[in-house]
C-alpha positions in Angstrom: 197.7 114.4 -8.7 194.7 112.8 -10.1 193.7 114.0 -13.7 190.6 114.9 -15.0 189.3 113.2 -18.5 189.5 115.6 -21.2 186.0 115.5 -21.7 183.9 116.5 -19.2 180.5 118.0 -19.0 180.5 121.8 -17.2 179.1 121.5 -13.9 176.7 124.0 -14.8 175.5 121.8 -17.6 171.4 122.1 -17.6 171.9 118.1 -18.4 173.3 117.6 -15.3 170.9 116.2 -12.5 172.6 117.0 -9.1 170.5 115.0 -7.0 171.4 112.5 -9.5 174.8 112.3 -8.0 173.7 112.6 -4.1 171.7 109.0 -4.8 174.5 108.2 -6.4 176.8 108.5 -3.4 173.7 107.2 -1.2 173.4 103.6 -2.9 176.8 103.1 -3.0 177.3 103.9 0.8 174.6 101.6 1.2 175.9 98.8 -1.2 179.4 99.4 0.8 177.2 98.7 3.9 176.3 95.4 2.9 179.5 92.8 3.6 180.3 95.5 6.7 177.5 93.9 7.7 178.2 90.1 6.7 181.3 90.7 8.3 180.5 92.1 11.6 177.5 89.7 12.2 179.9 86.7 11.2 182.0 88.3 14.1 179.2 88.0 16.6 177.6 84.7 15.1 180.8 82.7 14.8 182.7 83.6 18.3 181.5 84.5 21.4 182.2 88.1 23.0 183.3 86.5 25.7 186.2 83.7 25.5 185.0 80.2 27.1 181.0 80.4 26.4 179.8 77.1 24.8 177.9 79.4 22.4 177.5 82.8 21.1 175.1 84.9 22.5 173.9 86.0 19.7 170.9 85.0 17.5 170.7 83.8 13.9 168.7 87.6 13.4 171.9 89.2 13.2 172.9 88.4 9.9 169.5 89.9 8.6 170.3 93.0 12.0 173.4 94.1 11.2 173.6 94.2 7.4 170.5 96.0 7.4 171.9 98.8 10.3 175.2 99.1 8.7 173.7 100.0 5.2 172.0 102.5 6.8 174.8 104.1 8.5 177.1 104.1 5.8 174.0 105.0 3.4 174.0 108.5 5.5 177.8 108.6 5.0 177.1 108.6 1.3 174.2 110.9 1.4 176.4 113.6 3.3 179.3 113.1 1.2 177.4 114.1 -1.8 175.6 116.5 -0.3 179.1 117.8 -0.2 179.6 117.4 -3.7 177.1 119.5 -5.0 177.4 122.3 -2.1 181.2 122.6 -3.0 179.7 123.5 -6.9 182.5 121.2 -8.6 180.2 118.0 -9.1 183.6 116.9 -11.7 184.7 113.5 -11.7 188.1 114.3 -10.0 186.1 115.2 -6.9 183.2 112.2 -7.1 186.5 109.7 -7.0 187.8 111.6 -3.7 184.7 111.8 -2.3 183.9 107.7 -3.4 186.6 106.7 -2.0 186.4 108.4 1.1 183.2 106.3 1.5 184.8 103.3 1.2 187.1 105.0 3.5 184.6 105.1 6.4 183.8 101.8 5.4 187.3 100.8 6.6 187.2 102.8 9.6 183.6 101.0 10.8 185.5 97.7 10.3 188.5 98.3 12.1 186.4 99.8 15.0 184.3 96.7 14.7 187.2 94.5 15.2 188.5 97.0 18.5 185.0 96.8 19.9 185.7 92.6 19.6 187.4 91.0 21.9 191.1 89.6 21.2 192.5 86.7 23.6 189.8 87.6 26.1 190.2 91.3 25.7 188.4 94.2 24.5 190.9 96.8 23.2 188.6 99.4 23.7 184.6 99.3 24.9 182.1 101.8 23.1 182.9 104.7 25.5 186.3 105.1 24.9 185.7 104.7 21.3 183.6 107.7 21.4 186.9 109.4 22.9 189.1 111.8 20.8 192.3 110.3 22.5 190.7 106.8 21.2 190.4 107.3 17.5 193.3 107.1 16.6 192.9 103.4 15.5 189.6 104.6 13.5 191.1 107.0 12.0 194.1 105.0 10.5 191.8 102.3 9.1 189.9 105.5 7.2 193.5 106.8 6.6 194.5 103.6 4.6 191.8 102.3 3.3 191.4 105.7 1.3 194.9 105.9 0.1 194.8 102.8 -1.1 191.9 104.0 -3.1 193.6 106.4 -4.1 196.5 104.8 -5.2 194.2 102.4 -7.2 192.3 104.9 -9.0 195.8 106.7 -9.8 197.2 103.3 -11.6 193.9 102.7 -13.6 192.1 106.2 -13.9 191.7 105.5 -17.6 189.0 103.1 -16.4 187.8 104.6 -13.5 186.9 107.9 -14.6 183.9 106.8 -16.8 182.4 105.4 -13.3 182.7 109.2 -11.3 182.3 111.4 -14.4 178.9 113.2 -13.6 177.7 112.6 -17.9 177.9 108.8 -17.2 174.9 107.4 -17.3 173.9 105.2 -14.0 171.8 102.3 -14.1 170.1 104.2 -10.9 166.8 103.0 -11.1 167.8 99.2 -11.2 169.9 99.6 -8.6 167.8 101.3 -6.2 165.0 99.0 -7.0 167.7 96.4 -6.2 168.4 97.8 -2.8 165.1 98.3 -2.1 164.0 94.7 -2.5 166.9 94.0 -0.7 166.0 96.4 2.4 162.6 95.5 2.5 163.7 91.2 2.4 165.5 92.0 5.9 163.1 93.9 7.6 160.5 91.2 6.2 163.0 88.3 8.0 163.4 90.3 11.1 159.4 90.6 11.2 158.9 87.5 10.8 161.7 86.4 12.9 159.9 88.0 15.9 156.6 86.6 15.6 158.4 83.2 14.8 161.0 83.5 17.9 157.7 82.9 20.9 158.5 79.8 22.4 156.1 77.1 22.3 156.2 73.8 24.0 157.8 70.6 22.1 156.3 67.7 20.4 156.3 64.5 22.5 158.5 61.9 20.1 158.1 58.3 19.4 159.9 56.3 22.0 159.6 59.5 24.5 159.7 58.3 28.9 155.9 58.1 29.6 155.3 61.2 31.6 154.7 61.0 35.2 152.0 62.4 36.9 154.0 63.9 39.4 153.5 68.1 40.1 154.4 70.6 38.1 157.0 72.7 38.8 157.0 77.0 39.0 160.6 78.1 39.9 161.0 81.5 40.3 164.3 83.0 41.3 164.2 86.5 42.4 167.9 87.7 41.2 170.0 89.7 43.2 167.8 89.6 46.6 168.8 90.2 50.0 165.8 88.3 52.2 166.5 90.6 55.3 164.9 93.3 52.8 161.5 91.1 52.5 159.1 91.8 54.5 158.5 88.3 55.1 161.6 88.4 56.9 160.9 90.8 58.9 161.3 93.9 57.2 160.5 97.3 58.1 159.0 98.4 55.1 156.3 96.6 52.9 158.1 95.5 50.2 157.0 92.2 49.2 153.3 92.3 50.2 152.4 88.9 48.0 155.4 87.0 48.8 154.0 87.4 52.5 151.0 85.9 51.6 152.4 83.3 49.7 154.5 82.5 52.5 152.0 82.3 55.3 149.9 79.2 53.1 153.3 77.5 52.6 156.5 76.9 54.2 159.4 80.0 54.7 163.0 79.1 55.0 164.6 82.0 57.3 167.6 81.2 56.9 168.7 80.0 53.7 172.1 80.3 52.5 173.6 80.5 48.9 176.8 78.7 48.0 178.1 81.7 46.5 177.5 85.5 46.5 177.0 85.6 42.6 174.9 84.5 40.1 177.0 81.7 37.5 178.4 80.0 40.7 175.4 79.8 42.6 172.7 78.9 40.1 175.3 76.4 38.7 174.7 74.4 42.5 171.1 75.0 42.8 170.9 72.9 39.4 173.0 70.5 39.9 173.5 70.3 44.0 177.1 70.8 43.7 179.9 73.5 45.2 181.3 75.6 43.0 184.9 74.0 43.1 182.9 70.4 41.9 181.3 72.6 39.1 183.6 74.6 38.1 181.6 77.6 36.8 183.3 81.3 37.8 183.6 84.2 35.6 185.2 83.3 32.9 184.4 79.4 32.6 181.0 78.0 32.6 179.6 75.2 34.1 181.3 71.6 33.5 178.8 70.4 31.3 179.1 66.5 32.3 177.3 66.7 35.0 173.7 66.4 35.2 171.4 68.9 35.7 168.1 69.3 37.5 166.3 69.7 34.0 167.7 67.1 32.7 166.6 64.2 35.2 163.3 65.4 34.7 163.4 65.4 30.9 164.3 61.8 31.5 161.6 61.3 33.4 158.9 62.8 31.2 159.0 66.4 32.2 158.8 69.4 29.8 161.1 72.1 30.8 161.3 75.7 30.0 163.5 78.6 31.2 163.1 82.5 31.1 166.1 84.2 32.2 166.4 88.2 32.3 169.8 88.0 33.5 171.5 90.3 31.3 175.3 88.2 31.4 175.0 85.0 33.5 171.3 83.7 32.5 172.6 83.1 28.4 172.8 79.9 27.3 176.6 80.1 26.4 177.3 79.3 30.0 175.5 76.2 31.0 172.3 77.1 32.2 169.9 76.0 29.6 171.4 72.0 29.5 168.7 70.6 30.4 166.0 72.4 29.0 163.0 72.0 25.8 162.9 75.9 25.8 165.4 78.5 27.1 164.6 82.0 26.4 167.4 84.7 27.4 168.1 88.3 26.1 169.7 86.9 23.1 166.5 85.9 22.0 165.6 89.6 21.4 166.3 92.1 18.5 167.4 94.9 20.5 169.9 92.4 22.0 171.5 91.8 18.7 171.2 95.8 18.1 173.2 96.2 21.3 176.0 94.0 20.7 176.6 95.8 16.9 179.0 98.5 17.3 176.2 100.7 16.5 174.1 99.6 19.2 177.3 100.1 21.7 178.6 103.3 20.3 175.5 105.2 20.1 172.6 103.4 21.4 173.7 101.9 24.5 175.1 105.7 25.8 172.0 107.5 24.5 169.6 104.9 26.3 171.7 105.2 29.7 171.5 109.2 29.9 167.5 108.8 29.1 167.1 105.9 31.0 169.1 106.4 34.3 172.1 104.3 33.4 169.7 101.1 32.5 171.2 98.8 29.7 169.1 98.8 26.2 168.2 95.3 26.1 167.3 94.7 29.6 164.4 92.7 30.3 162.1 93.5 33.0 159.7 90.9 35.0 157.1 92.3 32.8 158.5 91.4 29.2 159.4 88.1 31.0 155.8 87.4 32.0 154.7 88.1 28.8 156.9 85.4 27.3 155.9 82.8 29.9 152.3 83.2 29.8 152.6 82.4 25.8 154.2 79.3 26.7 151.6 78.4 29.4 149.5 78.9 26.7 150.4 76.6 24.6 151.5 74.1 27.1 150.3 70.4 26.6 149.3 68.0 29.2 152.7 67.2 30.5 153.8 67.8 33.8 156.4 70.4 34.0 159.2 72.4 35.2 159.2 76.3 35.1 162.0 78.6 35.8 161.6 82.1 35.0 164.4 84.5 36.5 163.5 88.1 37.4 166.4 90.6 36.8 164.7 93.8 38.3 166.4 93.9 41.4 170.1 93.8 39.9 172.1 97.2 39.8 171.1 100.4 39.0 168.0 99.6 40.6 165.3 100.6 38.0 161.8 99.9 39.2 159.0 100.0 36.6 156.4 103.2 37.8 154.8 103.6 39.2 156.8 101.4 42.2 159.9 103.5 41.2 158.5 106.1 43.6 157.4 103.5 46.0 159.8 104.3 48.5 161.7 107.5 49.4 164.4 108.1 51.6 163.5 109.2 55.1 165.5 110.9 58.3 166.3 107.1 59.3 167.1 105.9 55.8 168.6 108.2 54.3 170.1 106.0 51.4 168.7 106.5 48.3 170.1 103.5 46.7 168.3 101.2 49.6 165.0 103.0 48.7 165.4 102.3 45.0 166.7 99.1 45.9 163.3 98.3 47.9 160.8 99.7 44.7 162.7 97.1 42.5 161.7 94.4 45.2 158.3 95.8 45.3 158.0 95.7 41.4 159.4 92.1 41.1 156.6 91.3 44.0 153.9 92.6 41.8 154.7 91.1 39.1 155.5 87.7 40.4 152.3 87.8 42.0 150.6 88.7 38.4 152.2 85.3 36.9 151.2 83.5 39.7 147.2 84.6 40.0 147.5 83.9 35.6 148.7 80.4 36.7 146.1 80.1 39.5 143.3 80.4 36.5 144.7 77.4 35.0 143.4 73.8 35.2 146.8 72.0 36.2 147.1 75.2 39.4 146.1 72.5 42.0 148.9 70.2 41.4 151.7 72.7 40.9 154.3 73.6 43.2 155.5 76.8 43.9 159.2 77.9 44.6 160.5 80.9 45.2 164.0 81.3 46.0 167.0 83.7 45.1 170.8 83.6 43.7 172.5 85.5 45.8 172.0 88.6 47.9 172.9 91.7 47.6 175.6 94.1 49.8 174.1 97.0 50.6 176.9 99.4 52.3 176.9 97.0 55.5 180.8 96.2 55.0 181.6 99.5 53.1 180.3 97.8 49.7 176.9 97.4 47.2 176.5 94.9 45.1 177.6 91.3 45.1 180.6 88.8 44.1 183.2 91.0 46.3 182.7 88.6 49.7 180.9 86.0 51.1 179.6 88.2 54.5 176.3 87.5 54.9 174.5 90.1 53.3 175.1 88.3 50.5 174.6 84.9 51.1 171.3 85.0 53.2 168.1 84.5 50.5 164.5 84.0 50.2 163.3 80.8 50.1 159.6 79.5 50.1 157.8 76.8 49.3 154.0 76.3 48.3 151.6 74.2 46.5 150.5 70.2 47.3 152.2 68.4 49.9 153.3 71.5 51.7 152.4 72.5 55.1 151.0 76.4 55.2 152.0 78.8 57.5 155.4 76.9 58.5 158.8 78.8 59.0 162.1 76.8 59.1 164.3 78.7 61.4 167.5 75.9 60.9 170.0 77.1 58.5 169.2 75.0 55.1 171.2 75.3 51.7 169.8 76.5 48.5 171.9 74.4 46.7 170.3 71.1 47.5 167.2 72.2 45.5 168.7 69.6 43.5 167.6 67.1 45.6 164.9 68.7 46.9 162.7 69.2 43.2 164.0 65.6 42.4 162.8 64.1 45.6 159.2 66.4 45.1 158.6 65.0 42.0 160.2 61.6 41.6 159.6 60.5 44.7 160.6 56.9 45.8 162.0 56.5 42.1 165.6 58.4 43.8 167.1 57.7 47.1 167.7 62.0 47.2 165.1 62.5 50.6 168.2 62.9 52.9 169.5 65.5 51.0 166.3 67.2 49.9 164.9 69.8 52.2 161.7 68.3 52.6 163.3 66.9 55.5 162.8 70.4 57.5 158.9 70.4 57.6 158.8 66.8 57.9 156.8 66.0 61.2 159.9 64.6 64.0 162.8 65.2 61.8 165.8 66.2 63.9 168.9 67.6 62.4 171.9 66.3 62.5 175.8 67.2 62.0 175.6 67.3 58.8 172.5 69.6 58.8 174.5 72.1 61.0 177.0 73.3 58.2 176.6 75.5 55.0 179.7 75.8 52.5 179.7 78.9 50.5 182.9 79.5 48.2 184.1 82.6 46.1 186.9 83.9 43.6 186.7 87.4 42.7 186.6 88.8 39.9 190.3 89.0 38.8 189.1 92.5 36.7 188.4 94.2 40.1 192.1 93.3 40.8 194.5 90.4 42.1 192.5 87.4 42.3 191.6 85.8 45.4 189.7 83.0 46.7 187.6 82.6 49.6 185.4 80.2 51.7 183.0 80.2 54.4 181.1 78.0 56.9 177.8 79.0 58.3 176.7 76.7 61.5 174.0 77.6 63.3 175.4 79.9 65.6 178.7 80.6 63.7 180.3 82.4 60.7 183.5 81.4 59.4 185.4 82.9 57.1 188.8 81.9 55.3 190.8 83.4 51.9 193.6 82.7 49.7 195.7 85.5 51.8 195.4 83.9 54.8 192.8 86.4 56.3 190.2 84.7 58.7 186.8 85.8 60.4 185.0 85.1 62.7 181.1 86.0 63.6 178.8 85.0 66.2 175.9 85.8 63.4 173.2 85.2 66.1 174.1 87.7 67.9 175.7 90.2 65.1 173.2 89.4 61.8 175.3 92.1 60.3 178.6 91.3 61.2 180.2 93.6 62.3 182.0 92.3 64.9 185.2 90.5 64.1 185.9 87.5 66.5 189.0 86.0 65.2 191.1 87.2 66.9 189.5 86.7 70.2 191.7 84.1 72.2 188.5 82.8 74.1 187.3 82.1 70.2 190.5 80.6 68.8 189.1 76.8 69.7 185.7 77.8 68.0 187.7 79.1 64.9 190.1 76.4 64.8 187.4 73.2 64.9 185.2 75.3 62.0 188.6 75.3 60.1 189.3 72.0 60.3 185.9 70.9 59.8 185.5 73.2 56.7 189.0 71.3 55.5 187.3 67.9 56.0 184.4 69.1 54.5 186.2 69.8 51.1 188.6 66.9 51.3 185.8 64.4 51.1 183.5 66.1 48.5 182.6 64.0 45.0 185.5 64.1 42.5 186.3 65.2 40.0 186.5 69.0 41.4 186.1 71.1 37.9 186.6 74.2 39.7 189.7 73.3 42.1 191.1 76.7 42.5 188.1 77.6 44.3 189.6 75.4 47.3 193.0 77.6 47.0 191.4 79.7 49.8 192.6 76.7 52.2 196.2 76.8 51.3 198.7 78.0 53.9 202.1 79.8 53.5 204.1 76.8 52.8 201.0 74.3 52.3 198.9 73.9 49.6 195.7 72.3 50.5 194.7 71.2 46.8 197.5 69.2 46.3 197.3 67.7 49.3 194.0 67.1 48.9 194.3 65.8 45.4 197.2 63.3 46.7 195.2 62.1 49.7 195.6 58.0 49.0 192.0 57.2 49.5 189.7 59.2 47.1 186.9 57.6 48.1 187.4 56.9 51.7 184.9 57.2 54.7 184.2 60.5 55.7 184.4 61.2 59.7 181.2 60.5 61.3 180.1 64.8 61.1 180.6 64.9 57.3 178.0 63.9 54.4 179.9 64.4 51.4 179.3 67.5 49.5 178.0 66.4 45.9 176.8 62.9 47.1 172.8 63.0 45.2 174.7 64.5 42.0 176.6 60.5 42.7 173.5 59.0 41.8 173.8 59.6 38.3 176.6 58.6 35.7 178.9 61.3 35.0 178.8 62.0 30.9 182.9 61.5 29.4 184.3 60.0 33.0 185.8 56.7 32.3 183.9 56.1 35.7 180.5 56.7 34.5 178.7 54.0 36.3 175.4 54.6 37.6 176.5 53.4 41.3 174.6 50.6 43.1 171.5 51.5 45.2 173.8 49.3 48.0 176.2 52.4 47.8 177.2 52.5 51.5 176.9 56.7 51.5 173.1 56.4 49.7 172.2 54.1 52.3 172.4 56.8 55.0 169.5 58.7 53.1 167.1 56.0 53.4 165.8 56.4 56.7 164.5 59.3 54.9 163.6 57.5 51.8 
């Protein structure tokens, strides 16, 4: 048992300033909160929340965030705790040391909660919910539990010492060191002020030695995430959803069937950037994109092109997983304070949950098509006399489907629809449709609007109970698969719909082709081909790859492929489970054909094909387990594959291989890097279309 010094002042001393010993407690809860701080934004800075990212996805504001949130927690901590001093009436320095160290003590317990909240080998031992759990404390409670004993322990060995800093008579230097904290609090919200009116993008200097910029078009890419096109009603629709797309549409060209090459966002903007499959990239949930590869950005950098992104996707659009290579300017979420708020335990704890029960389940640092606009316009503003490449990503439409009002009353459900979630689903598109439209009309005030080119397209669909499901990533059906895609600006024919199946993923070829013209042999594979007066498809235009591994959280991993042809649906997983759709006929699939016999020659030539198909893509594959969904009990298709003697052999006559305008370029860290020869026997096929 702790003793008290043998002199010490009454407590009800008339010297004795009680509030003197509540700011006591106060500063050094707040002091205390300092390195909790350094040490949870080193956390977030130094290693990404998510095992594999090239780069955190936090910002260099969270080591001015964090130490200045954490102070003020644990500043309450010490307020209450005196508070507690002085309501108990026995201010004496036996009690100040408990009550001390039981500051430090919560100090202990928001570090070891910090650590839990931060993932371990790729695991978070607990998320902010569970935390908040009375079964889940237990962890919390036993870094309070030793921390404090410890202090404790250490007063009990030096007391001698430590009992001039508790006893209430001992003066504090408490004006200095408020003033010091002070100055202190008021330097970090200073930073963070002048971090946000620093962080607004703004478009690069040109350097010495810099390409000569082309005069080609400018470039406005605009990917609506998360949209089904059958819900457009540019495609058709029942309701008016996307009134501005529709007029967009009829003074350019509309793709009606454009197909993704996966049903989620990573592996499917990975191939619309850089025109490969998934299994060539190598991008899924946990990995992201193989980095030596080239990227749509980054041919045009070479060129002379300025390129900026704006991504509101709240997991997939950061930077850590590929997306921005490529590009002068990338703004994501992480570019925000209440991003870095959100990712403190703080901000997950408490913030995150109270937010979701105000705000209908909607994450805290979401970013809606408004906030992104905002951002964009800036840049325009400041944009030079470069040509350049725009891509601004619009989240809106992503679960829980939160339009802005006054479109999230848009739509209600009706005798016919009954399904909420579709009606809220439909206000998000209409939101998005506004507000794309708002950009768009800003842009059409600007001097460089006559040469610009506008593209419109989306990542993936999205399942909306058709196959007993909502969402995306679970399937490849096509629900999910099936996007918007439409095309306007110089050069374009209006009013033209493509009904041929195309895929989004050559929009590689097809931006490199628009703007570089003659200067790339890509016109083959670009999709300019479509509205191109007597182009007739081909074999090789009558096939769309789309591949998928699930996410091995929702369960056992598996891996599956598809083939669209113009009349057929294909379907074929790691478990040896096949379909078959006449999609023509059935757009919503919901008649299974495989087993048919009359169908078993249609299923087994799409089989083989799709094998071929895979076989003869570009190497390296990055991304190899993709193609496990062709194995067979007893046969494993990637080795075989992998083994096949001629790596680089003539495809049969009905393939193009997969990957073949990404050929053009040299791979970065490949002992093979060569650019290859314009005599290149598979580039040579494109130039009838050169």
């Amino acid at each position: 048992m702790l003793r008290e010094p043998t002199k010490r002042e009454p407590a009800n001393s008339r010297s004795f300033n009680r509030w003197d010993l509540v700011k006591r407690f106060l500063l050094f809860g707040a002091t205390v909160g300092l390195p909790v701080g350094l040490y949870e934004a080193a956390l977030l800075s130094f290693a990404p929340r998510v095992p594999g990212l090239l780069e955190p996805d936090i910002s260099m504001a969270i080591w001015f965030l964090d130490p200045l949130i954490s102070m003020a927690f644990l500043a309450v901590v010490g307020l209450l705790l005196g508070c507690c001093a002085i309501l108990l009436r026995r201010p004496n320095t036996q009690l100040n040391a408990v009550l001390t160290v039981a500051t430090l003590g919560a100090a202990g317990a928001w570090v070891v909660s910090i650590r839990l909240l931060f993932p371990l080998d790729g695991k978070y031992l607990l998320d902010a919910q569970t935390l908040l759990d009375a079964r889940n404390l237990v962890a919390p409670l036993a870094g309070f539990a030793m921390v404090f004993t410890f202090g404790l322990l250490s007063l009990r060995v030096c007391w001698s010492h430590a009992a001039r800093l508790f006893a209430v008579e001992t003066p504090w230097p408490l004006r200095a060191w408020s003033r010091t904290l002070l100055g202190l609090t008021v330097f970090l919200v200073a930073t963070l002020v002048f971090f946000r009116a620093s962080r607004t993008p703004a478009i690069p200097a040109v350097q010495a030695g810099s390409p000569p910029a082309l005069r080609g078009p400018n470039f406005v890419f605009i990917i609506l995430d998360t949209v089904n096109a059958d819900h457009l009603s540019a495609y058709g629709y029942f309701r008016a959803t996307t009134p501005n797309m529709d007029h967009l549409a009829a003074k350019g060209v509309l793709f009606e069937n454009a197909i993704s090459p996966s049903s989620w966002t990573l592996a499917s903007d990975a191939s619309i950037f850089t025109g490969l499959l998934p299994h060539q990239h190598g991008a899924n949930w946990y990995n992201p994109r193989e980095t030596s590869t080239w990227t749509l950005t980054e041919v045009l950098q070479s060129y002379g092109y300025v390129t900026a992104g704006f991504n509101a996707n709240l997991h997939y659009g950061q930077k850590g997983w590929g997306l921005k290579q490529g590009f002068d300017t990338y703004e994501d979420e992480s570019s925000f304070l209440r991003h870095g708020l959100a990712a403190t335990l703080l901000g997950r704890a408490f913030v995150q949950p109270f937010y979701e029960k105000v705000h209908e389940q909607d994450r805290f640092d979401r970013l809606d098509a408004r906030e992104v606009n905002r951002e964009v316009s800036h840049w325009l503003r400041n944009n030079s006399d470069q040509p350049y490449f725009l891509f601004v990503n619009y989240y809106d439409a992503h679960d829980p489907y939160l339009a802005q009002p006054p479109f999230n009353r848009r739509f209600q459900p009706t005798e016919t629809n009954p399904d909420r979630a579709v009606s809220n689903y439909d206000n998000c598109l209409a939101f998005m449709d506004d507000q794309a439209d708002k950009l768009l009309k800003f842009l059409a005030n600007r001097p460089e609007w006559s040469n610009t080119i506008v593209i419109v397209i989306s990542d993936h669909g999205e399942a909306l109970g058709e196959h007993g499901r909502y969402g995306h990533g679970w399937n490849l059906y096509r629900e999910e698969l099936h996007v918007p895609l439409i095309f306007f600006g110089p050069g374009i024919p209006p009013g033209q719909r493509v009904t041929h199946i195309a895929r989004t993923r050559e929009m590689f070829a097809t931006v490199l082709d628009l703007a570089l013209g003659d200067k790339v042999p890509l016109r083959r594979y670009s999709l300019r081909r479509f509205w191109t007066p007597g182009f007739k498809p081909e074999a090789f235009d009558d096939t769309v790859t789309s591949e998928l591994i699930t996410d091995r959280s929702q369960g056992k991993e598996v891996a599956t492929i598809s083939l669209m042809t113009p009349e057929w649906h294909y379907l074929h997983n790691s478990q040896g489970q096949s379909a078959l759709y006449q999609w023509t006929a059935d757009p919503l699939e919901k008649v299974d054909l495989a087993t048919l016999p009359q169908c078993q020659k249609v299923k087994s030539d799409l089989h083989a094909h799709l094998s071929d198909l895979i076989r003869f893509s570009e190497r390296p594959w990055f991304g190899a387990d993709y193609i496990d969904a062709l194995n067979q009990p007893g046969y494993s298709f990637r080795r075989d594959a992998i083994l096949t003697p001629d790596l680089h052999g003539h495809p049969p006559p009905k393939i193009r291989r997969v990957g073949a305008s990404q050929a053009y370029f040299p791979r970065r860290g490949s002992p093979l890097a060569v650019r290859p020869k314009p005599a290149d026997e598979d580039l040579l096929r494109s130039l009838p279309y050169h």
